[in-house]
N, C-alpha and C positions, 0 to 999 in steps of 0.2 A: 357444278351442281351442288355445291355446298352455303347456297346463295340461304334459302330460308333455313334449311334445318340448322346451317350454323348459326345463325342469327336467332333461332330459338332458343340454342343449347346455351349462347353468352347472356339473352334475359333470363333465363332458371337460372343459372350460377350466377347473376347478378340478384336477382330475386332471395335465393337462398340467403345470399352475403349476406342482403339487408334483414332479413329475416333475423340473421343470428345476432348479428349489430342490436336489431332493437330490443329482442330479447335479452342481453348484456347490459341493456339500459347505454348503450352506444358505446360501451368499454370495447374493447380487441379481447376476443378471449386469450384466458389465462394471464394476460399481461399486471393486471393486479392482486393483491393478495385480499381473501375476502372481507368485508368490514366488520364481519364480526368477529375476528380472529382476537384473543383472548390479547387487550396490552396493546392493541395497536391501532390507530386511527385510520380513518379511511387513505389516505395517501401512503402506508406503509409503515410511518412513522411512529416509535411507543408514545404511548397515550401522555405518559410521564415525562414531562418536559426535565425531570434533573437525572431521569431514568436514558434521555433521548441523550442529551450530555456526556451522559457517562458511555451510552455507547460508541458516542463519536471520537470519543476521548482513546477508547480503549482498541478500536478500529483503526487508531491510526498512529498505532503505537505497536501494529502488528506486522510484521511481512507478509508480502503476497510469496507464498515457498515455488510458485512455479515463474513469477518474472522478477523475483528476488530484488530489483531496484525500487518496487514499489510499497505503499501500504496497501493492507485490506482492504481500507476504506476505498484507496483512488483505484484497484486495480479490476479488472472486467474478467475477471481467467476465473475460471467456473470452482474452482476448488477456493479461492478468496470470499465469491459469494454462500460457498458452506462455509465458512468460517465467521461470514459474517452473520447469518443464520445461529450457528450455534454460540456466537459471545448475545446474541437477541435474546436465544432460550434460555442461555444460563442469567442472563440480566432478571428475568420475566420471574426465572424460577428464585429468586433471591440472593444470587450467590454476590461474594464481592467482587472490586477488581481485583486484587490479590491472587484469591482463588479462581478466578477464571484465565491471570497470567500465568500464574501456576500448571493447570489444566495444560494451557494450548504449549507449556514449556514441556511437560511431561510427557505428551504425545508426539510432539513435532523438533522436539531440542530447542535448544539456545537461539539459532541462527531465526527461529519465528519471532522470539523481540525485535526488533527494529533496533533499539537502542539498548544495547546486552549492559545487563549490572554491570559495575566495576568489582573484579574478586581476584585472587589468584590465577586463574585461569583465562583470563582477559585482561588482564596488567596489560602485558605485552600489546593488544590492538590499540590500547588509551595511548601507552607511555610511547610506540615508537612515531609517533609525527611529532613529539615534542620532542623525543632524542637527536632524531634526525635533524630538525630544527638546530639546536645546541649544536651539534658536529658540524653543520652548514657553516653556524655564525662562525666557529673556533676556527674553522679553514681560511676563511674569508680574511679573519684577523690577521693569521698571522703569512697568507700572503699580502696583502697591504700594507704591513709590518714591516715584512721584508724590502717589499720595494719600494718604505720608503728612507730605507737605509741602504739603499744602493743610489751610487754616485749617473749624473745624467750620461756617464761618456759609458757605465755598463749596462744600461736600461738601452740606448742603442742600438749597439754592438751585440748582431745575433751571432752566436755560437764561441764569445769570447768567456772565455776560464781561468 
């Protein structure tokens, strides 16, 4: 018994859809940001193409703090896209990169760079894959060293002393 009245209820809700479609001007509601938003062109993008630059630049220079391998820029996690939101606002509002590394360091710490300065307190992440490198080669050397100043009858002969 659901023969006509369903078939009514799916042309209103298909009716409706297209209603709100063409009113959108065929956009999906909410899916774009409006075209007259202050700075930005109609696909989202600042109007300021050294402005657009500097955002790309700065986005992906940033951590995503909730999937930590990624940038701002690549990451989809709902707290990356306010962040990408607020280096948009502070671009808009005039601020520098500087100051908006600044900003997102003094709210979020260190670990929001991407690529932490080099300073006293990060010596240590730079310097040890280069130490460990050095202590690798030094190892390396001086077994190869060794054997190759061992005779072929002791290179052999396992367990002789």
């Amino acid at each position: 018994m659901s023969g006509p009245t369903g078939r009514t209820s799916h042309r209103l809700a298909a009716a409706v859809l297209a209603a709100a479609v063409a009113a959108t001007g065929g956009v999906a509601i909410g899916a774009a940001a409006p075209a007259g938003s202050a700075g930005m062109d109609s696909h989202g993008l600042l109007a300021n193409p050294a402005l657009q630059a500097r955002y790309e630049n700065i986005t992906d220079k940033l951590r995503c703090l909730v999937c930590q391998n990624e940038t701002v820029a690549d990451s989809d996690a709902e707290l990356a896209a306010e962040l990408r939101d607020e280096v948009r606002n502070m671009l808009l509002q005039g601020k520098s990169d500087a100051d908006i590394y600044a900003f997102m360091k003094a709210r979020y710490g260190e670990f929001v760079l991407y690529d932490p300065p080099l300073d006293a307190r990060t010596v240590f992440i730079w310097g040890a894959p280069f130490a460990l490198l050095l202590v690798g080669a030094a190892v390396i050397y001086r077994v190869v060293r060794a054997r190759s100043k061992m005779s072929l009858d002791e290179a052999s002969t396992p367990g002789s002393t």
